[in-house]
N, C-alpha and C positions, 0 to 999 in steps of 0.2 A: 752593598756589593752583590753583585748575582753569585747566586750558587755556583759550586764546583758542578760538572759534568762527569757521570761516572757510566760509561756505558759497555756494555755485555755482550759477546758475539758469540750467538751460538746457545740453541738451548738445551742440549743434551743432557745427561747426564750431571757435569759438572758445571757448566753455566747456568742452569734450572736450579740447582739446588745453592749454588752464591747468592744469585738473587732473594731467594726464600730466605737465606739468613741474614743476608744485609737489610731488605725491608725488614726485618723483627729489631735489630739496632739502630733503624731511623735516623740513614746520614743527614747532613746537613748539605745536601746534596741533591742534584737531579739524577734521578737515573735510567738510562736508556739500553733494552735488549733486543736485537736485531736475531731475525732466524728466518733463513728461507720459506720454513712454514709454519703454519699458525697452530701446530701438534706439537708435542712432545711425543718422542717413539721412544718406546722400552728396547734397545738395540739390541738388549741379549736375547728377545727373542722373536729377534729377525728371523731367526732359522725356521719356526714355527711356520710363520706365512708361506716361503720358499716351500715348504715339504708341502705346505696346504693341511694342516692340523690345528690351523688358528686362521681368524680374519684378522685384516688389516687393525680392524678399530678397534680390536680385542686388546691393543700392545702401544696403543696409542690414547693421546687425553691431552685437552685443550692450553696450550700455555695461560690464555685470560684466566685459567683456574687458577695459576699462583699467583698474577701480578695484582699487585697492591694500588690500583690505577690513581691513588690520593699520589705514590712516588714514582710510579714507574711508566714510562712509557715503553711502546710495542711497537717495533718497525718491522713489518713484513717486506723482505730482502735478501739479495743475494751480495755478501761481501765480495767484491772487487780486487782491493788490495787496499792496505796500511800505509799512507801516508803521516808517516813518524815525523820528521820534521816539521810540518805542519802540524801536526798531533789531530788528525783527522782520519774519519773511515772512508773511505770512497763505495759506495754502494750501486750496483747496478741501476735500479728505478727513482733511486730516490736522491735527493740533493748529497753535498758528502755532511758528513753527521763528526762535529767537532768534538773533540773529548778533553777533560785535563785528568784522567783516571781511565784505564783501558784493561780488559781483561779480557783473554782471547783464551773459549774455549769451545773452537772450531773441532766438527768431528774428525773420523778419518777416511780415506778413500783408498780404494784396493791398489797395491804395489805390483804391478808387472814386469818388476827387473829386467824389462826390456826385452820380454821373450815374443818373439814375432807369430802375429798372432792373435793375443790375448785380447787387446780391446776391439779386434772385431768380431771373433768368433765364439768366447768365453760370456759365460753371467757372471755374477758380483753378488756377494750377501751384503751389500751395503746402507740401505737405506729402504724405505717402503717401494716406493716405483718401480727399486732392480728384484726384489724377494717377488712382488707382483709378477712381475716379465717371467719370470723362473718357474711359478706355478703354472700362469697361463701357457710356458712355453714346455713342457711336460703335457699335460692335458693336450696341445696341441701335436705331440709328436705320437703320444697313443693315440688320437685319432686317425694321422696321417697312416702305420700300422696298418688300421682296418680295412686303408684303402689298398698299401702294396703289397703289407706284409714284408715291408723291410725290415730287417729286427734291430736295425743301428737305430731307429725309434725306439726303441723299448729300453736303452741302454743308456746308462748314466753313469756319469764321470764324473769324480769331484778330485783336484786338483790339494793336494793340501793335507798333513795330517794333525791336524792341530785341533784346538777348543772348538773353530768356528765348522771346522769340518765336521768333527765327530757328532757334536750337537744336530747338525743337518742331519747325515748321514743315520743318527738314532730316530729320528723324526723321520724320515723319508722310507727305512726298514719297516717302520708301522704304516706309515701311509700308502705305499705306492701296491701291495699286494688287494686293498680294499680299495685304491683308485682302479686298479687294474678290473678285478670282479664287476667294480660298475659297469665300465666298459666294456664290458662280455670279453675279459684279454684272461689268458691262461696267465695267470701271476707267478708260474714257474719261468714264464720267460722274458720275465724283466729281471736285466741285471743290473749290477750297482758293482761301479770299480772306484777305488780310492788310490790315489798316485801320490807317493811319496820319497821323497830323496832317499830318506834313513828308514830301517826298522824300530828304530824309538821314537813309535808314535807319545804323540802327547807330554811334550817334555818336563812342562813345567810337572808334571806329578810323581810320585811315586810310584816305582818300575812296576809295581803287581797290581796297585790300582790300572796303570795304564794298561795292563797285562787282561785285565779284566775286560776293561773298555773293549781293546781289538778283540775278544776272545767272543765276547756276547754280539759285537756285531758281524764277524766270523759268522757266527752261528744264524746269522739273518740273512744271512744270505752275502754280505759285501767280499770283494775280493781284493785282496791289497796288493798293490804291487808296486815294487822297488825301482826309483827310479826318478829322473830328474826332465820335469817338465820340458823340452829344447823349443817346441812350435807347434802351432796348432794351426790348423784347415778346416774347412767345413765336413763335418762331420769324422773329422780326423783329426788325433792327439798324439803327438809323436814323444818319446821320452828315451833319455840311454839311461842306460846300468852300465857303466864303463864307457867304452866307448861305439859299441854296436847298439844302433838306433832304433828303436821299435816302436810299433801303431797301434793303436786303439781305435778303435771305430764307432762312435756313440753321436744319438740326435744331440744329447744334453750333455755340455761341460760346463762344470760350476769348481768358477777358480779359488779355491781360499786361501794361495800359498803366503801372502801374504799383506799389511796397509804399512799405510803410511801418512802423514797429517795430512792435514788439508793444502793444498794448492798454494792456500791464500797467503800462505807465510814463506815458497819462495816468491810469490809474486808482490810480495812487499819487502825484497830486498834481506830477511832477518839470516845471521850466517847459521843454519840448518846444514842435518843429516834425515834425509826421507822426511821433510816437513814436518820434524822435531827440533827444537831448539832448546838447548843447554842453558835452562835457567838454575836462578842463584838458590840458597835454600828459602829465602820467603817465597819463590815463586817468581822475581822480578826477573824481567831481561836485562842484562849486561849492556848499558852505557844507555838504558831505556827503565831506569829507574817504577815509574810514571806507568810500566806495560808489565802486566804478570800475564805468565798461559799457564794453562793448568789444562790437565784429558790429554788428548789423540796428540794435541802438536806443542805438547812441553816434553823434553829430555831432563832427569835426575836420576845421578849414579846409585845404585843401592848399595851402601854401606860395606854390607855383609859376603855382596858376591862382586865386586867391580864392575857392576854389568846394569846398561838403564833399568830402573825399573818397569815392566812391562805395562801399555799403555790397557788398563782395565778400568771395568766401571765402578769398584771399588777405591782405585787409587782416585780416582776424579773425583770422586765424591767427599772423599777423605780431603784432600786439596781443595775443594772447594770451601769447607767449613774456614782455611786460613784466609783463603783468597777472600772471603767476604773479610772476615775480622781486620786483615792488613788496608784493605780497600779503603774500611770507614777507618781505619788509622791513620793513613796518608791523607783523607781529610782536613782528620783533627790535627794533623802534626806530630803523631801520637807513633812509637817504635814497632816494626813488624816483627811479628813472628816467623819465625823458620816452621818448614813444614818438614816435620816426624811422622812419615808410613808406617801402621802396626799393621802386620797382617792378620785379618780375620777367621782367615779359611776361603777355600772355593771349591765349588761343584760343578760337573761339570755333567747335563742332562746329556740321556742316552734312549731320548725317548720316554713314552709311558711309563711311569711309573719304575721308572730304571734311571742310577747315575751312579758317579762318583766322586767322589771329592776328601779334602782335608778340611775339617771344622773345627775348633777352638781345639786345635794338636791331635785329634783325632782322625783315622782316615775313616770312611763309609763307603759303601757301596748298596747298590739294588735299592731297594721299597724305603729303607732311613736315609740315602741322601736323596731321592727324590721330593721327601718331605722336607730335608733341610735346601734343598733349592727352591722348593714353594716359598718356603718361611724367607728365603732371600730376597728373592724377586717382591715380596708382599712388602717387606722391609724399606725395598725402596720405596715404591710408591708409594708409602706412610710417609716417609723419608722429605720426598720433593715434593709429590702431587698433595699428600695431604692423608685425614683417615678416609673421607667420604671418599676421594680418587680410589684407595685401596682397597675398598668395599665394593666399589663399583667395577675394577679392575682384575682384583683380586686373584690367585688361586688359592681353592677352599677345597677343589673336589681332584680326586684320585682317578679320575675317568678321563681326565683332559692332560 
């Protein structure tokens, strides 16, 4: 009889690291991983690129690194949409790719709650290509500067007070005064505004860790302001506090208010909230036995607080360990596991050599959790890519 079909969408995080542990259990099985590109990207530090304090290929490592070419094949693609009934992928370039075993772990793409505006005039920390645009399109607004001396050039706006913000926002406080000096630009007159609904920045942490965070970039200069994004123009960002509407004036708005899954999962029909879907505890979707998601576009209730668990690169990685183990279970015939989230700890960088976070029930801040975010980040890449990926990837050094 031919082999079962057991194919992977998406090589992120969680779909890069299922494949590494299913090829080490040697289904009896084909298995096939589709990914737009032929990298793996370290997503948490997309911010890096964006600010311009890392290259692209610093945060990036080839998928052929993990796949097992004796099991695994590699389809360079873009997913279309999920034909379930048929039990097929439909791909842009390539034939549609049949499956009897599916795991969807498609990344996420930026949430515009429909604020008018946003995808024409806004950036995105999302992927390599939009952190690209965001650098080059900074670099291009202090140049334009030299020409008129308009200061909405020099001025930057980030939408968002959250992980993905702050992380920029500490990378960007270091970078843009030494981009400026390049540029012969007086680095007193670049400003940096951060717009946010609520004054509890950074929710998920602990009020004096979060307290720290605003307080250290307070001090670099960022200026916070209260207030709920309504619409943006070119070179204008409008927001209320109540109900009186007020402007911002800046070359650069980088939106981080909020994602949501991938596209691909309503465009195949699955019943979602923001292209998350309410899977069962092994991971499986609801009357699609046959189809586990796990990362950006799986929803599961956390226990402890009623509330999804947030979609991080830790919970994807953690789910991905069951999603392989259930995968070659559903092979053999064999009972799935439910999937149990322990939380680790998280940190949350603020720049050089500055963060904060909570680590095995400890909180940290400044020079020790920048060390334990090194130790994080190094972690994965041992993790997925491997030790050689981690050595070659690595953060070793305190200067970067």
């Amino acid at each position: 009889m031919p082999k079962k079909k057991i194919v992977i969408l998406g090589a992120g995080y969680g779909g890069l690291r299922t494949l590494k542990k299913l090829q080490n259990m040697h289904p009896e099985a084909e298995i096939f991983i589709v990914n737009k590109n032929d990298y793996h990207c370290e997503t948490t530090s997309l911010h890096e690129v964006a600010a311009g304090t890392a290259e692209a290929e610093q945060i990036c490592y080839p998928i052929d690194s993990v796949i097992d070419l004796r099991q695994t094949q590699f389809i360079k693609d873009k997913v279309a949409a999920i034909d379930r009934p048929n039990k097929q992928v439909i791909l842009e370039a390539h034939e549609a790719l049949p499956y009897d075993y599916l795991l969807i772990a498609l990344g996420f793409e930026s949430e515009t709650f429909g604020i008018s505006g946003i995808n024409e005039h806004a950036l995105a920390i999302s992927d390599i290509p939009s952190v690209e645009k965001i650098r080059k399109h900074i670099i291009h607004e202090f140049a334009c500067w030299k020409k008129d001396r308009d200061d909405r050039h020099l001025s930057i706006v980030v939408g968002g007070a959250g992980f993905t913000s702050f992380e920029f926002l500490g990378e960007a406080t270091n970078r843009m005064p030494e981009l400026a000096q390049q540029m012969q630009i007086d680095p007193r007159k670049v400003r940096i505004f951060c717009i946010e609904p609520s004054p509890n920045v950074l929710p998920m942490f602990d009020r004096k860790l979060a307290q720290y965070a605003s307080e250290q970039l307070s001090e670099r200069g960022v200026a916070f302001v209260i207030g709920r994004v309504s619409r943006v123009r070119a070179n204008e960002i409008y927001y209320k506090n109540g109900q009186e509407e007020q402007c911002l004036q800046a070359g650069t708005f980088i939106w981080t208010g909020g994602v949501r899954g991938s596209s691909v999962i309503d465009a195949s029909g699955f019943q979602q909230t923001r292209g998350r879907v309410s899977v069962h505890e092994d991971l499986s979707v609801p009357g699609n036995q046959e189809i586990l998601i796990i990362g950006d576009c799986s929803e599961m209730i956390d226990p402890s607080t009623g509330r999804p668990f947030p979609a991080t690169a830790q919970i994807a990685m953690q789910q991905a360990d069951i999603a392989a183990h259930n995968l070659n279970a559903m092979v053999n015939g064999e009972p799935l596991l439910p999937f149990r989230y322990k939380f680790k700890g998280t940190v949350c960088s603020l720049g050089k050599n500055d963060a904060l976070g909570e680590v095995m029930g400890r909180k940290v801040k400044g020079l020790p959790a920048a060390f334990m975010k090194k130790v994080i980040d190094n972690r994965s890449l041992a993790k997925i890519g491997g030790l050689e990926t981690m050595l070659k990837k690595g953060r070793f050094s305190f200067n970067k």
